[in-house]
Structures are given as structure tokens and as C-alpha cells.
C-alpha positions in Angstrom: -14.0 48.9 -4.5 -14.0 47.4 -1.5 -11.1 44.0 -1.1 -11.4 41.6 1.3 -9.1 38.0 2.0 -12.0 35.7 2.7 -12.2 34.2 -0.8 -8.5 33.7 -0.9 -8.4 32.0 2.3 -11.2 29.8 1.3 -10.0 28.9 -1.7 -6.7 28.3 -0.2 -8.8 26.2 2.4 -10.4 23.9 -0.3 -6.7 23.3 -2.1 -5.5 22.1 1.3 -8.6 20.0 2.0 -8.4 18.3 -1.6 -4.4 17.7 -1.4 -4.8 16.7 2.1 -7.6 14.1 0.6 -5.2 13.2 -2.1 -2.5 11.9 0.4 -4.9 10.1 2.6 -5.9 7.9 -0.8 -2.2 7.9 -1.8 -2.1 6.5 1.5 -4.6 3.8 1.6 -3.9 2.4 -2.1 0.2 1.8 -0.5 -1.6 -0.3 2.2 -3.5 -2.2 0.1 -0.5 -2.6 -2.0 1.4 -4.0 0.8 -1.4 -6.2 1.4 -1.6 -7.8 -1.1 2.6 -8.2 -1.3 2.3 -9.6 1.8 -0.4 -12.2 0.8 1.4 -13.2 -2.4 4.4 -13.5 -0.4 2.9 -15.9 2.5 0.9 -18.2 -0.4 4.7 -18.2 -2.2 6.0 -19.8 0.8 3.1 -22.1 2.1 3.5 -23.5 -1.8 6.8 -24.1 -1.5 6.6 -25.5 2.2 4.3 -28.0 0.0 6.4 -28.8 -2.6 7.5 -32.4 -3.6 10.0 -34.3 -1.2 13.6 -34.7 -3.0 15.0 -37.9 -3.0 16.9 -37.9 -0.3 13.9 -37.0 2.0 14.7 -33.7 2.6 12.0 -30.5 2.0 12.9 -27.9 -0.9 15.3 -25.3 1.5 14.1 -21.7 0.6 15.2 -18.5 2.3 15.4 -14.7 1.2 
């Protein structure tokens, strides 16, 4: 019988390369996440830089 590591290192090679690909997509679907927070934020504010005038003439007053 003759035992030898290459398989095991190999395999343990492949379950590093397919987490390692599994945080790098983790990864890049958070980006696009905060993309696209970002983008609904900035169209939030230009809407309600838009708004209606009050009565007295001043501009809704919005912070966060």
C-alpha cells in the first residue's frame, strides 16, 4: 500500500480556491450593494432639493 499527501493537498487546494472565490463574490455583490445605496440616496436628495417652495419662500431643510 503505498500513501502519498498529494491528493490531500490538492483537495485542500481546490477548498481554498472555491472559498477564496466565494469571498471575492461576497465581495463584489457588497459593492454593488453600496452602489446602489448610494444612488438611491443622491436621487433622495436631488428630489427633495426639488421639492415645492413653502410659503414663506424658503426650500424644504433636510439633513441626516
Amino acid at each position: 500500500m503505498n500513501i502519498t499527501s498529494r491528493p490531500a493537498a490538492s483537495l485542500l487546494d481546490s477548498v481554498l480556491n472555491a472559498q477564496s472565490t466565494q469571498v471575492d463574490i461576497g465581495v463584489t455583490m457588497l459593492k454593488k450593494a453600496q452602489d446602489a445605496a448610494k444612488q438611491q440616496g443622491e436621487a433622495m436628495v436631488k428630489m427633495l432639493e426639488q421639492t415645492a417652495i413653502n410659503p414663506d419662500g424658503r426650500h424644504l431643510d433636510t439633513y441626516a
